[in-house]
C-alpha positions, 0 to 999 in steps of 0.5 A: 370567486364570483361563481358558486363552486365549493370551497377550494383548496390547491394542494401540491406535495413533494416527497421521497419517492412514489409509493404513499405507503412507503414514502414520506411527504417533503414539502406540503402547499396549500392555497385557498381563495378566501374574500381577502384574496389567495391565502397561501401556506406552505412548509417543507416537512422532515421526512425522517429518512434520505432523500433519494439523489434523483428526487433531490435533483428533481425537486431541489429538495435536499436533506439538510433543508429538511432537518430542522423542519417539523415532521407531519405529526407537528403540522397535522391538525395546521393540514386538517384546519387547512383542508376542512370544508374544502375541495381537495384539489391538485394535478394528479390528485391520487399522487397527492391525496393518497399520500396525505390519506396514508399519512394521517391513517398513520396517526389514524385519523380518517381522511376522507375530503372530497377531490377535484383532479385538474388532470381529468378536469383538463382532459374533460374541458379539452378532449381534443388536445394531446398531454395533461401535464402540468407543463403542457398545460401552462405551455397550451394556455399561455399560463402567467404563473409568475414567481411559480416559473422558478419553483417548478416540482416545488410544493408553493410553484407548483401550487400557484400554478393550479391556481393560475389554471383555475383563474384561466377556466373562468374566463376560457370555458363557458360557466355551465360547461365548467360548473358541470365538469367540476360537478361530474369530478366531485361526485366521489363517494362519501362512504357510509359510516359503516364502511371502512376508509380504505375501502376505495383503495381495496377495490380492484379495478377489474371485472367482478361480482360484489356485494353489500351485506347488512346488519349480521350479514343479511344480503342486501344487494348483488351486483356486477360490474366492468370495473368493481371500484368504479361501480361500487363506489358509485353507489356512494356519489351522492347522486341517489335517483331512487329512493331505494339507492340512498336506503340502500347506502343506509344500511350497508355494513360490509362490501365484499367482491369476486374479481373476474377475468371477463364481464360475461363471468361477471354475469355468470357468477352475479347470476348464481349469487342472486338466485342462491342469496335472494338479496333485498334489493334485487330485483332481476335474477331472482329464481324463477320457480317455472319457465313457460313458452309457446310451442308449435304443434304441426297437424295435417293443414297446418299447426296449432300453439300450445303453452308449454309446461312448465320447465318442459325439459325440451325447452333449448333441446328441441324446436318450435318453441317461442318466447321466455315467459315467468307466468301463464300470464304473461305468456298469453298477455305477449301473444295477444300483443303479437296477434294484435301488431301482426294482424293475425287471427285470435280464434286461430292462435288461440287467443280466442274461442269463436264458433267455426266460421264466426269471425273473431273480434279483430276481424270485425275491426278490419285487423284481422285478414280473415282467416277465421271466415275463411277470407285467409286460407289457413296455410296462409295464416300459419306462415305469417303466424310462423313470421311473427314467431321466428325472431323470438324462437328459442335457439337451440343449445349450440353444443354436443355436451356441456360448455366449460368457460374458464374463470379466475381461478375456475371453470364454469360447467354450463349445459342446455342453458343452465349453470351447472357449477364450478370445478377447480380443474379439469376433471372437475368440469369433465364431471360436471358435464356429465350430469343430467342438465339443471332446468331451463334457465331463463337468465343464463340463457340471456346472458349467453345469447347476448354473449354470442351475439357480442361476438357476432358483431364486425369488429370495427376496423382501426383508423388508417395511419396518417 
């Protein structure tokens, strides 16, 4: 081929059923371009058992076909030579991968080509169009396939077919939208050495919490995720942005995981995780020894701002308390910045020391409307000042007591944003929440609020029927 893709190689198979553990391979086909033109190989292979009627009649695959034929064993090192360097590609291609990979794990041998699924390829280049089938798509394009319109559900057909597709790409789509597409779909994992195989086909495809651990099960990096196969092996496309993503790959020796029921448990449990493990690599969640906010001190004519101590107990309990902030630093650095977009006055929020009447720096500058000369009265001042504050107020804990969310297998106790832990069933939590609330935490306190306003937000109506 002209374009610059990978070598590729078109697989079809047949079998005895569905299950790649528990069936057995029939027919095997393999088509490669090479500078000669098509190579093409094909052999029906002995499955060692019966074919089920309704997979003969499908297939026109009977037993007496396959007795004399080679079982996988003979023609496994033909099926490696075949497929080494090469793309693995095939409609379906979990169906036709899967079974090859069982196949030669029970020869234990590691399979691991990289694949190219021309259903997904199909759905990618056609959002628009309804059915992915192999049928449909021949149907849709128009597909001149040949001696393969009489070898439907046979390895050689069906092969020749997804060959034909691929033929037809090259003149429908636009180069760099097809070179992207088989790029995207060829970006599976290539697992470290570390990792065993059959990783991608342990990890479950629901919400949860994983972990990478190094060497002598050193925490590495915790992470949650939406839909765990998809994000931990993403960690192993290839495609490393950082520097810390492929040194992370590096050293990886094991990926363990905590399946969840919803993605804010996922957040939870990741949260707990990171601040009891500490891994290298994470960077958020770490535990953060003090917590700090700016408090609102009323007085006679007004109010004055006040940095709290730290982990002040009211902090969720009690109003008139603004902004999350790690450090002092950071604290006096955030309201600096609101004084300065707001236009409000530094001696009087206490950004800066100025002698009764003086003004302060940003009055001098015309930013300031002057409530340090008394150009602004001071009850003026606070109420822009308590303007500029609202949106960052910390909300209240909305509860009477402790919130118990349930989990996968548990309950989660929480109480004045803080995680007070797990229980395994109802008297568990009841206990739980009766105990003095852990300190304000900040991320917990994150995870919740962004939670509620998840919820907060009109669901979105369905499209009227046509």
């Amino acid at each position: 081929m002209s374009r610059p893709y990978p070598p590729l190689a078109f697989v079809d198979l047949e079998t005895t059923g569905g299950s790649a553990q528990s069936d057995r391979i029939t027919e095997i086909a393999i088509l490669r371009f090479t500078p000669d033109g098509v190579d093409e190989w094909s052999t029906l292979v002995n499955p060692g058992r019966p074919i089920p009627r309704p997979i003969q009649s499908l297939t026109g695959i009977n037993d007496a076909m396959v007795a004399d034929a080679p079982v996988f064993d003979d023609i496994a090192d033909e099926v490696r030579q075949r497929l080494a360097g090469h793309v693995f590609v095939a409609h379906n291609a979990r169906f036709d991968h899967g079974f090859l990979k069982n196949a030669f794990a029970r020869l234990d041998v590691d399979f691991r080509p990289r694949v190219l699924c021309t259903v997904r390829l199909s759905r990618r280049l056609y959002p628009d169009v309804k059915g992915h089938g192999l049928d449909a798509v021949i149907r849709r394009h128009g597909l001149d396939i040949g001696e393969a319109a009489a070898g439907r559900h046979r390895a050689l057909g069906d092969t020749r077919a997804l060959v034909a597709f691929w033929q037809h790409l090259q003149t429908d789509i636009d180069a760099e939208t097809l070179r992207a597409a088989v790029t995207k779909l060829c970006a599976l994992p290539s697992l470290p050495p570390g990792l065993p195989a059959e990783l991608p086909d342990q990890l479950p495809r629901t919400p949860g919490v994983y972990r990478f651990a190094g060497v002598n099960d050193a925490p590495l990096y915790i992470g949650k995720a939406v839909d765990l196969r998809r994000r931990v092996l993403s960690h192993f496309s290839g495609d490393h942005a950082r520097a810390t993503s492929m040194e992370l790959s590096r050293q990886v020796r094991a990926v363990t995981w905590t399946a969840t029921t919803t993605e804010l448990e996922a957040l939870l449990v990741e949260a707990g995780q990171v601040k009891a493990q500490s891994p290298l690599y994470n960077r958020q969640l770490r535990k953060h020894e003090d917590v700090f906010a700016w408090q609102v001190i009323p007085d006679l004519v007004s109010g004055r701002l006040v940095l709290s101590a730290p982990n002040d107990p009211r902090l969720g309990a009690s109003p008139d308390f603004y902004g999350i902030f790690s450090t002092r630093a950071r604290a006096r650095s955030w309201l600096r910045h609101l004084v300065d977009e707001h236009g409000l006055c530094a001696v009087h929020t206490g950004v800066e020391k100025q002698s009764p009447g003086k003004p302060c720096f940003a009055r001098q500058l015309h930013r300031c409307l002057g409530a340090c000369t008394g150009h602004e009265s001071t009850h003026a001042h606070f109420e822009r000042l308590m303007q500029a504050l609202e949106p960052h107020a910390v909300a209240l804990w909305p509860h009477a007591g402790a919130l118990t969310l349930p989990g996968a297998g548990m309950l989660h106790v929480l109480n004045r944003w803080a995680y007070v832990g797990a229980a395994a069933n109802a008297d568990e939590a009841e206990a739980l929440g009766r105990q003095t609330p852990p300190a304000f935490d900040a991320d917990i306190y994150r995870i919740l609020r962004g939670a509620q306003a998840r919820a907060a937000e009109p669901a979105q109506e369905e499209p009227a029927a046509a």
